[in-house]
C-alpha positions in Angstrom: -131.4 -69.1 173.5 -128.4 -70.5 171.3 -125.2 -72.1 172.4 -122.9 -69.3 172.1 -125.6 -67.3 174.5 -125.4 -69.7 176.9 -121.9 -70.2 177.4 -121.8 -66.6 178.0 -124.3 -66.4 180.5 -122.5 -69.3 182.3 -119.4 -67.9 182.2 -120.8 -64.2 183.5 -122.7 -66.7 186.4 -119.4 -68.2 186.9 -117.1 -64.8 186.9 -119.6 -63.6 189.3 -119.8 -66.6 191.9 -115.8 -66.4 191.5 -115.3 -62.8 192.7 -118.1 -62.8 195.0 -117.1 -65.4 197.4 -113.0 -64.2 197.2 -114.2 -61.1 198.2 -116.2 -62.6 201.0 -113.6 -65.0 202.0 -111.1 -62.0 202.2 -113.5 -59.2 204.3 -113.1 -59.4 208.1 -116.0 -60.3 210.0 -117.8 -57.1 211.6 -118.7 -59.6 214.4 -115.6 -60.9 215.3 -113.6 -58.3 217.4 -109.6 -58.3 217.1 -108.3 -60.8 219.6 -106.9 -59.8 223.0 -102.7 -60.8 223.3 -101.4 -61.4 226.6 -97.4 -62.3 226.2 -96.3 -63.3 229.2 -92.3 -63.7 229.5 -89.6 -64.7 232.2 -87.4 -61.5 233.2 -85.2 -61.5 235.9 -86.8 -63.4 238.1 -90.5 -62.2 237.4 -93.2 -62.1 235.2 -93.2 -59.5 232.9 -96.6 -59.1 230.4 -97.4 -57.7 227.6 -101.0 -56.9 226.1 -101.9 -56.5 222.6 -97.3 -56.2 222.5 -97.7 -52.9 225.1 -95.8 -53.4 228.3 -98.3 -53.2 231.4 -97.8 -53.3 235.0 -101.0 -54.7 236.1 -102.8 -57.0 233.8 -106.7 -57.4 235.6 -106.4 -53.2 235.3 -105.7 -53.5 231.6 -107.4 -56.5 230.6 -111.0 -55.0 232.6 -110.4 -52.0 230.3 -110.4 -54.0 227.1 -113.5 -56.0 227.9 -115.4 -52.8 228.0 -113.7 -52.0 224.7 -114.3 -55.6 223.3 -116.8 -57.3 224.8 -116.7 -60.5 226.7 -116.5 -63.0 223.8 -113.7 -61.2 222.5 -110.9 -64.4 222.0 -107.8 -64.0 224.6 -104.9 -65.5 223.1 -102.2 -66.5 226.0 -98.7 -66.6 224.9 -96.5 -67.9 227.9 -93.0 -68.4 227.9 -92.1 -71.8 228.7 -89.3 -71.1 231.4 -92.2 -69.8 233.7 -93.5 -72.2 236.0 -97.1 -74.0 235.5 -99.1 -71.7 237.7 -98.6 -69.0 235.3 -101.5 -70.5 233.5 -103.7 -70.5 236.0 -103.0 -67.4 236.9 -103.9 -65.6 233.7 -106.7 -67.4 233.1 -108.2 -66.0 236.8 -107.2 -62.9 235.8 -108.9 -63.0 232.2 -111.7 -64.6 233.5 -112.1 -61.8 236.8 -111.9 -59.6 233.8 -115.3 -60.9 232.3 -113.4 -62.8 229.4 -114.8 -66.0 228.6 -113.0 -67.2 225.4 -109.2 -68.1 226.5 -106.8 -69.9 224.2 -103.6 -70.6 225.7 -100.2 -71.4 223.7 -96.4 -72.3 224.5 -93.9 -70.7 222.9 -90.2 -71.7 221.9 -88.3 -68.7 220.7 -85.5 -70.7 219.7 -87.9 -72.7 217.2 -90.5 -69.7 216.4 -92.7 -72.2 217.0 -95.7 -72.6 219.4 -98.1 -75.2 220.9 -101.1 -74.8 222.2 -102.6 -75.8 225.7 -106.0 -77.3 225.7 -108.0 -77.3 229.1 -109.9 -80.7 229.3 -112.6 -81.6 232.5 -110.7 -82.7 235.7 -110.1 -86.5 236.1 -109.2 -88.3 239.3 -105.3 -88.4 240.3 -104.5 -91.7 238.9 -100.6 -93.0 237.6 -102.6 -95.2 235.2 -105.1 -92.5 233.8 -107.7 -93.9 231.2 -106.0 -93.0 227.6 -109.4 -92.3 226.2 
C-alpha cells in the first residue's frame, strides 16, 4: 500500500470516528426517560405547584400517575421558590418518594437572578454549634 493510500484510508477512519461519535454524543438516550419538574412557588399565602409547567391541585395524585408513565428511576427535578419556608422540601420529597420516585434533585431558585442552586441531602449528623467541617 503507498503513501497516498494510506493517508486516505486514515482520513476515511478519521471522517468516520468523527461523525460517529457526534452523532452519538447528540442522540438521546432510549434509557433515560424525560425528567419529572415539580415548580413549586409562593402565591398568596400558599403553595402553588406546577408539574412538568401544568398547574395541579394535588401533587401525590399527579406525581403517582407519572411513575406509572415513567418509571421509578425517572429523575424528579424540585424547583422551590425560595420565599417558601424549609419544610417545603421535606414535604415534596415525601410526596415524591410516596409516589415510588427514588431519584430527587432538589434546586433554589432566584427569579430576580435567573439563577439557581441546588440542595444536596447529606446523612444526619448530631446537633452540634461546632459541627465537624469535614
Amino acid at each position: 500500500m503507498n503513501l497516498n493510500a494510506r493517508v486516505y484510508l486514515c482520513w476515511i477512519v478519521g471522517l468516520f470516528l468523527v461523525l460517529t461519535s457526534v452523532r452519538l454524543e447528540g442522540a438521546p438516550n432510549a434509557d433515560t426517560p424525560t425528567p419529572v419538574v415539580i415548580m413549586a412557588e409562593g402565591t398568596k399565602g400558599h403553595v402553588a405547584y406546577k408539574v412538568d409547567s401544568r398547574p395541579v391541585a394535588d401533587l401525590l395524585l399527579s406525581l403517582s400517575r407519572l411513575e406509572k408513565e415513567r418509571g421509578p428511576n425517572c429523575p424528579v427535578i424540585a424547583l422551590i421558590d425560595p420565599r417558601l419556608p424549609i419544610e417545603e422540601i421535606w414535604s415534596i420529597d415525601g410526596t415524591a418518594g410516596k409516589a415510588q420516585f427514588t431519584k430527587v434533585r432538589f434546586f433554589i431558585f432566584f427569579d430576580e437572578t435567573g439563577k439557581m442552586s441546588e440542595l444536596r441531602q447529606m446523612p444526619a449528623v448530631p446537633f452540634s454549634t461546632n459541627p465537624q467541617l469535614e
